[in-house]
C-alpha positions as CSV (number, residue, x, y, z in Angstrom):
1,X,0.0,0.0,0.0
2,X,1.4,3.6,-0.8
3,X,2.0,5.1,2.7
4,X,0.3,8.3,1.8
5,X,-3.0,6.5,0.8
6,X,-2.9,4.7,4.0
7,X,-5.9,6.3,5.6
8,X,-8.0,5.2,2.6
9,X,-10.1,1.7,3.2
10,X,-8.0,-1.4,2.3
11,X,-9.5,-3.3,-0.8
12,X,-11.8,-6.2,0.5
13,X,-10.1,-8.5,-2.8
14,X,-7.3,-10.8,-2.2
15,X,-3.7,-10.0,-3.1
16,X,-3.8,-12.2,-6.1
17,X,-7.3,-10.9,-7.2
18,X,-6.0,-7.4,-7.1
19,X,-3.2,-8.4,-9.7
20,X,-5.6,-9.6,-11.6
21,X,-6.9,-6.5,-12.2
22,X,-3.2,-5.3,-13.6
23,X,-2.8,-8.1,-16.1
24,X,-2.0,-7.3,-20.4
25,X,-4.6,-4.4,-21.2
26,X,-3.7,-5.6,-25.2
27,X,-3.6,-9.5,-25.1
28,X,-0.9,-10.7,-28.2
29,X,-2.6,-12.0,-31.2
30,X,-2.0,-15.9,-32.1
31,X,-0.4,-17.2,-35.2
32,X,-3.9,-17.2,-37.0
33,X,-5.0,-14.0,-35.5
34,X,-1.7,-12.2,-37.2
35,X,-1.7,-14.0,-40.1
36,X,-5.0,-12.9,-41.0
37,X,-4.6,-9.3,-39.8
38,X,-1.0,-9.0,-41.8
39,X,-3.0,-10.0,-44.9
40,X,-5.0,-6.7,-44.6
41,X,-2.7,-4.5,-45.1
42,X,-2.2,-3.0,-48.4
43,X,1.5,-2.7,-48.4
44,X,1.0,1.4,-49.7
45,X,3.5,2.9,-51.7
46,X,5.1,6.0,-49.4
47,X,3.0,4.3,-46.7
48,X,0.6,7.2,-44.6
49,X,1.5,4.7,-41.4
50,X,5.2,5.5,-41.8
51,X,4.7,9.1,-42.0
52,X,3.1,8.9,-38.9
53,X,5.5,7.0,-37.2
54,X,8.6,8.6,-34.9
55,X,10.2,5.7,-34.9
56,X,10.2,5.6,-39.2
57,X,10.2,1.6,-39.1
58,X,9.0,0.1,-42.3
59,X,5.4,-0.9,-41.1
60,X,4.3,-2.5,-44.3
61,X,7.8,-4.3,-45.0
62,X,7.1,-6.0,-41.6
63,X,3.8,-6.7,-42.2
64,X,4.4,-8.4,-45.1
65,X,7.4,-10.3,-43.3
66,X,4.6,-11.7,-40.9
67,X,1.8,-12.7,-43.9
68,X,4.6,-14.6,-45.8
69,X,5.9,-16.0,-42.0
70,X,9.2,-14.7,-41.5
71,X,8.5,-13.6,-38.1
72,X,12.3,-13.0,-37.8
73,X,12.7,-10.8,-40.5
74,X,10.2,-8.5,-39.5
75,X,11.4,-8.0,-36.1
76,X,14.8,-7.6,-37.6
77,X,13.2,-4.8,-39.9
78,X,11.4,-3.4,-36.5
79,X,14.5,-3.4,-34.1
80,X,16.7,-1.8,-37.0
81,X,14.6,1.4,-36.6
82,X,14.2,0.7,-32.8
83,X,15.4,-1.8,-30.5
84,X,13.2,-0.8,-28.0
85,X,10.4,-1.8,-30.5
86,X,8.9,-4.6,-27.9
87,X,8.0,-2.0,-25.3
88,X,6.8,0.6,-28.6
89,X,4.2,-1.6,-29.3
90,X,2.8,-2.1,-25.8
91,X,2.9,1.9,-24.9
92,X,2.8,3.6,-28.2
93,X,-0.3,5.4,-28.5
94,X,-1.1,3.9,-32.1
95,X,-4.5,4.7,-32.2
96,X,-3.4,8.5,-33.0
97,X,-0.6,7.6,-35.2
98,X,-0.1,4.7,-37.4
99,X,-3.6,3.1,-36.9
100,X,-4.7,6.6,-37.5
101,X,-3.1,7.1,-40.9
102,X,-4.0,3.8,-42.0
103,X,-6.0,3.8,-45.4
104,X,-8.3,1.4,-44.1
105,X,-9.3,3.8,-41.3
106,X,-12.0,5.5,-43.3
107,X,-15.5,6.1,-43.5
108,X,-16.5,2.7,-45.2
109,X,-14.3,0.5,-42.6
110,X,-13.4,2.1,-39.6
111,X,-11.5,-0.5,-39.3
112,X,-7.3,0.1,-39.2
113,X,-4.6,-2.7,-39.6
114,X,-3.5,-3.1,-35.9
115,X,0.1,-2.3,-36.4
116,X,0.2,-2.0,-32.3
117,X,-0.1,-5.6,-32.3
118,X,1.3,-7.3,-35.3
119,X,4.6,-5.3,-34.3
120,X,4.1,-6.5,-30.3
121,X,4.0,-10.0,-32.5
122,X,6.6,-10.2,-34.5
123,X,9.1,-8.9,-31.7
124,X,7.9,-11.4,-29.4
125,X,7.8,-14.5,-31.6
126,X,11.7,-13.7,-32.6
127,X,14.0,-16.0,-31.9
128,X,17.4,-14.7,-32.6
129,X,20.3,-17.4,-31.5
130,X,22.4,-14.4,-30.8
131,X,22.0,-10.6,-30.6
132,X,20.7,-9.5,-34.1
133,X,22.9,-6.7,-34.5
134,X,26.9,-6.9,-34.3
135,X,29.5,-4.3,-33.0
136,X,31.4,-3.0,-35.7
137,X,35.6,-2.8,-35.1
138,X,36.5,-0.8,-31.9
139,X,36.8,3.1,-32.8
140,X,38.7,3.5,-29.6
141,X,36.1,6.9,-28.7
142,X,34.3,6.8,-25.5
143,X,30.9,7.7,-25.0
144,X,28.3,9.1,-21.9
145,X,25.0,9.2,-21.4
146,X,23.1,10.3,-18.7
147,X,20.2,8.6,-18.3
148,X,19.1,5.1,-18.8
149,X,15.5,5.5,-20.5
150,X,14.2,4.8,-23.5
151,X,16.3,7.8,-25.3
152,X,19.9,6.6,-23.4
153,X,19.5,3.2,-23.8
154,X,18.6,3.5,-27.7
155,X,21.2,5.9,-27.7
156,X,23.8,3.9,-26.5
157,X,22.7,1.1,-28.5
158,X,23.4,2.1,-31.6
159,X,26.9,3.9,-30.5
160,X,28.1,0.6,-29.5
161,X,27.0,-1.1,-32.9
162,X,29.4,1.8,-34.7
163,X,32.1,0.3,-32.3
164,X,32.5,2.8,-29.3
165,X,32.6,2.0,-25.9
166,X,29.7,3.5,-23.9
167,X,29.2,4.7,-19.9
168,X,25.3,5.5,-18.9
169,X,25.1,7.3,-15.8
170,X,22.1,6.4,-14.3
171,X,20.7,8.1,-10.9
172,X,17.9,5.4,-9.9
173,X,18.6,2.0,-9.1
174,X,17.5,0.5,-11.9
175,X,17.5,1.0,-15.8
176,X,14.9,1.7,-18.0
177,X,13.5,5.5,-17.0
178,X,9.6,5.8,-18.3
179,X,9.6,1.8,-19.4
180,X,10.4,1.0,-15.3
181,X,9.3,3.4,-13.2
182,X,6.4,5.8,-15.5
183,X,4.0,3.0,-17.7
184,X,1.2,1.3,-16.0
185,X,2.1,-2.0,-15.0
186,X,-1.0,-3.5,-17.0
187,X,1.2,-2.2,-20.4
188,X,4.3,-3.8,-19.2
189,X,3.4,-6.9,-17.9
190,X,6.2,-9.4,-16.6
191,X,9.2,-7.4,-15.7
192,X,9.2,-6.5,-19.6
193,X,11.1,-3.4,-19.3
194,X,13.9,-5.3,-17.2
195,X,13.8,-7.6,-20.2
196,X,14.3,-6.0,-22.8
197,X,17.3,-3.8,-21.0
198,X,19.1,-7.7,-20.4
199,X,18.2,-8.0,-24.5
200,X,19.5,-4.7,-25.4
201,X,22.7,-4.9,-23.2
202,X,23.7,-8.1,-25.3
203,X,25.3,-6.0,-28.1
204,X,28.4,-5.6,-25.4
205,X,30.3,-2.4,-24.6
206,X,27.7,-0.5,-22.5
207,X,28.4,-0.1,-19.4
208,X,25.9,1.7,-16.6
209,X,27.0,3.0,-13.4
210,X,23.6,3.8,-10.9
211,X,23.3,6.3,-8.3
212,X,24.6,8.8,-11.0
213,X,23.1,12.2,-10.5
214,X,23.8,14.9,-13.0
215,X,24.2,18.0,-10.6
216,X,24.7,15.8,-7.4
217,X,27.8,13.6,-7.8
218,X,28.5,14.4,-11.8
219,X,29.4,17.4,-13.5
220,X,29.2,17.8,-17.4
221,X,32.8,19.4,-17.2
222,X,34.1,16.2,-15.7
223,X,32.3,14.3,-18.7
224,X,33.4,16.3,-21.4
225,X,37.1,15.8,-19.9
226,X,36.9,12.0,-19.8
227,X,34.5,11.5,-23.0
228,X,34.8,12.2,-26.7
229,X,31.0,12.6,-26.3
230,X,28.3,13.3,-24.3
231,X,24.1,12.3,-24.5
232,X,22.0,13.7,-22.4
233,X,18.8,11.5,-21.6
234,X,17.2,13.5,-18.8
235,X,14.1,12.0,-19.6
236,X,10.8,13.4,-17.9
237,X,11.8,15.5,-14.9
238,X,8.2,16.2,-13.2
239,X,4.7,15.9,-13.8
240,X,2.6,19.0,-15.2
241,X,0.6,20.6,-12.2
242,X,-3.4,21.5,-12.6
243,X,-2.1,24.7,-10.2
244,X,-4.8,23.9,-8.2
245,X,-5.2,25.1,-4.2
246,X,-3.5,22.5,-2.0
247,X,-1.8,20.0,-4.9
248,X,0.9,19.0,-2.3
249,X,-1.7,17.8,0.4
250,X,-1.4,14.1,1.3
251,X,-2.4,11.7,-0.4
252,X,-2.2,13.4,-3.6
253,X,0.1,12.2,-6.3
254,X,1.1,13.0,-9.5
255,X,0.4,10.5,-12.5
256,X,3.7,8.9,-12.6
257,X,4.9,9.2,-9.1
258,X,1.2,6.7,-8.1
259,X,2.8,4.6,-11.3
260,X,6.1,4.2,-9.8
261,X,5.1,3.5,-6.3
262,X,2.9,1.1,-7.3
263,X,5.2,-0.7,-9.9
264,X,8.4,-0.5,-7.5
């Protein structure tokens, strides 16, 4: 229980009736179910679903992938854009972006190609034998970044494919920023963000060093004199206020600090 909510009444349900209550909000499709939604999409030429995307990943390339049943090449296409793609499709709002621009999101169907879910598919029906991507010979540079979210950890991804040696400063105790401590736990089922970090780490030369604290014990000065380069992945600092009377009273939270007490 959060210790500012304790004067509230304690839930009559069980422990393991109240975690019932936080399992998959989007349930994966089957085999069948993706096969048959993959064979909806049209495949468009300068795709509207792309445009939409922030990621850029081929969405009709991967679709296709999945109707002719290379599962691993379409999360290969996927991960290329962004190997954080598993926790994209969970979280990604695609109802406003892809699965908005779809073509078959019009008047007569109403009805878009669930990209959400055929990408959630493909990622998690992947079986790679080793880490997809390779490290390319050692450039000898160093990198930081500070922060180890979703923009650090992608960040130094990719800088350890072009061969450089990475260092994320990180000031929680764990990795994964907005994947670990700020999405509802029904998104992220199963420790998923702590997963995909172990996935993503595979690559090799990233190191991360917790209790990190730009400000607090680490300077940019010092970072600039010990690194070639330097990312800065702050992330999100602090939830917007309503600047209502009395917002600090207790037993108020923010959004993402009730997430993160309840997911820690």
């Amino acid at each position: 229980m959060i210790k500012t909510l304790n004067h509230l009444p304690h839930p009559h349900e069980n422990a393991a009736a109240l975690a019932g209550h936080f399992t998959d909000l989007a349930p994966p499709l089957n085999n069948r179910q993706a096969h048959l939604e993959a064979s909806r999409c049209l495949y468009c030429y300068d795709a509207p679903c792309v445009n939409a995307c922030p990621s850029d990943i081929d969405i009709p390339s991967f679709i296709r992938n999945i109707h002719q049943e290379n599962v691993q090449g379409a999360a290969q296409k996927i991960l290329s854009a962004n190997i954080l793609g598993g926790s994209c499709a969970r979280v990604c709002p695609t109802e406003i972006l892809c699965q908005q621009a779809c073509v078959r999101n019009n008047a007569h169907e109403c009805a878009p190609v669930l990209i959400g879910l055929l990408q959630r598919y493909a990622v998690d029906n992947a079986h790679f034998s080793e880490h997809p991507f390779q490290r390319a010979a050692a450039t000898g540079k160093r990198i930081a970044v500070v922060g180890a979210g979703p923009a650090g950890l992608s960040c130094a991804h990719r800088s350890a494919m072009h061969g450089h040696d990475v260092v994320i400063f990180e000031a929680r105790e764990k990795a994964g920023g907005l994947n670990e401590y700020g999405i509802a736990k029904y998104k992220l089922v199963d420790d998923y963000a702590q997963k995909e970090l172990e996935f993503l780490l595979q690559i090799g030369g990233i190191d991360i060093r917790h209790g990190q604290k730009l400000g607090d014990n680490l300077t940019l000065s010092e970072l600039h004199q010990q690194f070639d380069a330097v990312f800065l992945g702050l992330g999100l600092a602090a939830s917007k206020q309503l600047g209502l009377a009395h917002e600090e009273a207790p037993g108020l939270l923010a959004a993402t600090d009730y997430i993160r007490e309840l997911r820690q």
